[in-house]
N, C-alpha and C positions, 0 to 999 in steps of 0.2 A: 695888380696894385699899382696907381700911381703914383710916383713919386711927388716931392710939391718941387716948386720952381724956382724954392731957395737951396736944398739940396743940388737941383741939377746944375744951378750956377756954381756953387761951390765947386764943386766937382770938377767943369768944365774951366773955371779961373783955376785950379792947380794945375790942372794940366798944360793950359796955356802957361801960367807959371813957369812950367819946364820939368813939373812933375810926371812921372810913370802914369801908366792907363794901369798897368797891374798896383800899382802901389796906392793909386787912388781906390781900384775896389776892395782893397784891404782895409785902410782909413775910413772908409763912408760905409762899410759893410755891405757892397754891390758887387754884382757879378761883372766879370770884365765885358761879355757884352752885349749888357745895358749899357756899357759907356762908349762902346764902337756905335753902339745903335743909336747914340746918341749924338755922337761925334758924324755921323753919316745922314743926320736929316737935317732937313733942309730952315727948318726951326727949332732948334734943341731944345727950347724953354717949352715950348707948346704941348700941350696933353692931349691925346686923343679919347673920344668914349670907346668904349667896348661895344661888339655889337656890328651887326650887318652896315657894313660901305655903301653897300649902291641896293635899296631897295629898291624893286620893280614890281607893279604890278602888269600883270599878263592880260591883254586884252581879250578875252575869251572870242568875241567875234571875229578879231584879224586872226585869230588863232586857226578857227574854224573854216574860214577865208580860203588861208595857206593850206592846211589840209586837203582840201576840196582843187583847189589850183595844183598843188606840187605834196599828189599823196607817195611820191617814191622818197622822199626826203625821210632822212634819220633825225633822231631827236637832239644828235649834236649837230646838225645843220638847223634843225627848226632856232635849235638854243641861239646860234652863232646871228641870225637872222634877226631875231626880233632881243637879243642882247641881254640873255637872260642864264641860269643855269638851265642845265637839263634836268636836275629834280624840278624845279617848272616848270619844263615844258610837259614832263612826265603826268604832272601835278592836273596842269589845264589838262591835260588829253584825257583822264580820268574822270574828272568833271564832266566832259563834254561825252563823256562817255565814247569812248574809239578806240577802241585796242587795234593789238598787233592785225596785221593781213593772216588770215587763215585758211589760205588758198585750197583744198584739197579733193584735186581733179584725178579721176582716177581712170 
């Protein structure tokens, strides 16, 4: 839940005030920290959405590129590479249909 932006000034004018961080989440009915975390960024007043940061989409063909170029690489090297999680890269390889090496020479 977000708070609104008239609380968080409240909030943040008592304690400039010279008021307590504990004594304010008692007053405003907040936890102490939401008010560190608040006192700790870099815009206090600012709301974030909820929801994925850094959306990426996976270029299936660099994907398949890299594969084919640097098939010894791990799915946390592929991830670290092209800047993505490894359940994406997981995700593309599955797509592209490529499992694990299944080497068995006997």
């Amino acid at each position: 839940m977000a708070y609104s932006t008239d609380l968080r000034k409240r909030v943040l004018d008592f304690i400039e005030a010279g008021g307590k961080k504990a004594e304010a989440a008692r007053r405003f009915s907040l936890n102490r920290s939401t008010i560190y975390r608040w006192l700790a960024a870099e815009d206090p007043l600012a709301t974030q959405k909820p929801g994925p940061k850094n959306l990426r989409v996976l270029d299936e063909a660099a994907l398949k590129k890299h594969v084919a170029d640097f098939p010894d690489f791990t799915q946390n090297e592929r991830a670290s590479h092209f800047g993505v999680s490894v359940s994406s890269i997981a995700y593309g390889l599955r797509k592209l249909g490529i499992t694990r090496k299944k080497n068995y020479r006997i």
